[in-house]
C-alpha positions in Angstrom: -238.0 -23.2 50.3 -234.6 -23.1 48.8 -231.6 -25.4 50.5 -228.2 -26.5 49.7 -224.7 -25.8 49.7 -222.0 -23.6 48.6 -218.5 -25.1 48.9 -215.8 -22.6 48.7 -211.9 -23.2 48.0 -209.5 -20.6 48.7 -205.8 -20.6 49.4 -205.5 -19.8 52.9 -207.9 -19.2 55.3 -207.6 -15.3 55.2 -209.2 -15.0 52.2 -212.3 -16.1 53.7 -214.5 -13.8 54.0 -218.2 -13.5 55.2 -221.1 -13.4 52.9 -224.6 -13.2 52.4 -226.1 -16.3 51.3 -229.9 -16.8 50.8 -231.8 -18.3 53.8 -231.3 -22.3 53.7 -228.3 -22.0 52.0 -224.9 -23.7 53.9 -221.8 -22.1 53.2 -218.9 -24.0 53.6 -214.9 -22.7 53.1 -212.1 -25.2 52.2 -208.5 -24.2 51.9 -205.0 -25.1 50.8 -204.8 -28.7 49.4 -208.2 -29.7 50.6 -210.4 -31.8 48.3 -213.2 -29.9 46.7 -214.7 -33.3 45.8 -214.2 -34.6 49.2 -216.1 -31.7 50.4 -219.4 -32.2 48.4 -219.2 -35.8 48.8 -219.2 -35.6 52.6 -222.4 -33.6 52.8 -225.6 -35.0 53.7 -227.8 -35.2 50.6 -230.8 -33.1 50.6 -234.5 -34.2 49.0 -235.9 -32.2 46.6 -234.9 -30.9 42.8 -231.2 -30.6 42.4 -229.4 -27.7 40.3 -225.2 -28.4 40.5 -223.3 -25.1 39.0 -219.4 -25.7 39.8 -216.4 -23.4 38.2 -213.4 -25.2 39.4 -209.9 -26.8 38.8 -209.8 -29.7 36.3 -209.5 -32.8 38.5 -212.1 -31.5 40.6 -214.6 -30.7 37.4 -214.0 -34.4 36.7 -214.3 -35.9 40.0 -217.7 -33.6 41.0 -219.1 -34.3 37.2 -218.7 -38.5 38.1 -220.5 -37.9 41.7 -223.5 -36.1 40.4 -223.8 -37.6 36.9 -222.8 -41.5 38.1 -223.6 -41.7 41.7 -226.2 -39.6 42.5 -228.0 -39.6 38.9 -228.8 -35.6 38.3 -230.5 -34.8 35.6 -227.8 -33.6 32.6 -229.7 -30.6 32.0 -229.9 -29.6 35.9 -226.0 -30.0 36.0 -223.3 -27.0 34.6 -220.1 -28.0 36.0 -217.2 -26.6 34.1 -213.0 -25.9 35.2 -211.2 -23.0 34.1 -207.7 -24.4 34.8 -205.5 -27.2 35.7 -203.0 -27.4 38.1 -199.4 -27.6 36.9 -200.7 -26.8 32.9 -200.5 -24.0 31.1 -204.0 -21.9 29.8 -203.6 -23.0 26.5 -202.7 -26.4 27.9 -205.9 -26.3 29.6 -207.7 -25.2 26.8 -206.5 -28.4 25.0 -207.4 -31.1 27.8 -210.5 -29.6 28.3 -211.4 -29.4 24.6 -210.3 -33.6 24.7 -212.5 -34.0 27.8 -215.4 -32.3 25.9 -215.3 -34.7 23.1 -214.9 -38.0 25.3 -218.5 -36.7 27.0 -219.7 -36.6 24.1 -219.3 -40.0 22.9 -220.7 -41.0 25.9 -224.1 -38.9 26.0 
């Protein structure tokens, strides 16, 4: 049977808006300057084969991509975590710290 999470960030909580999610599956809303992170970090771990896919802001990517790599140990290949921009940087700015990020993960695979 299927189980775990989906942690949603949004600006305020009117753009929440209800959803249909897969039995087993917890959906849970953040807003405004709440930690993504924070969120996943404070959920109770579930047993069973994990499968992480996260599209977020940069210092979240990072901070998510430590967690399940470093602390809880899932699997590379079971992991896509990527951000698609960064808080007070332009998109080709992005672009460029991401690309620098990439390569320092690379050195360490």
């Amino acid at each position: 049977m299927l189980k775990g999470y989906a942690v949603i960030k949004v600006i305020e909580e009117s753009d929440i808006v209800e959803i249909e999610v897969p039995e087993g599956l917890e959906v849970h809303w953040i807003t405004g300057n709440d930690s993504l992170a924070d969120k996943v970090r404070s959920l109770t771990w579930l047993e069973g084969e994990v499968s992480v896919w996260s599209a977020s802001e940069f210092d979240d990517m990072r901070a998510l991509r430590q967690y399940f790599r470093n602390d809880k140990n899932v699997d590379r290949d079971s992991i896509y975590i990527s951000s698609y921009w960064k808080q007070g940087v332009t998109e080709d700015g992005h672009k460029v710290i991401k690309q620098e990020d990439a390569i320092k993960q690379e050195g360490r695979a």
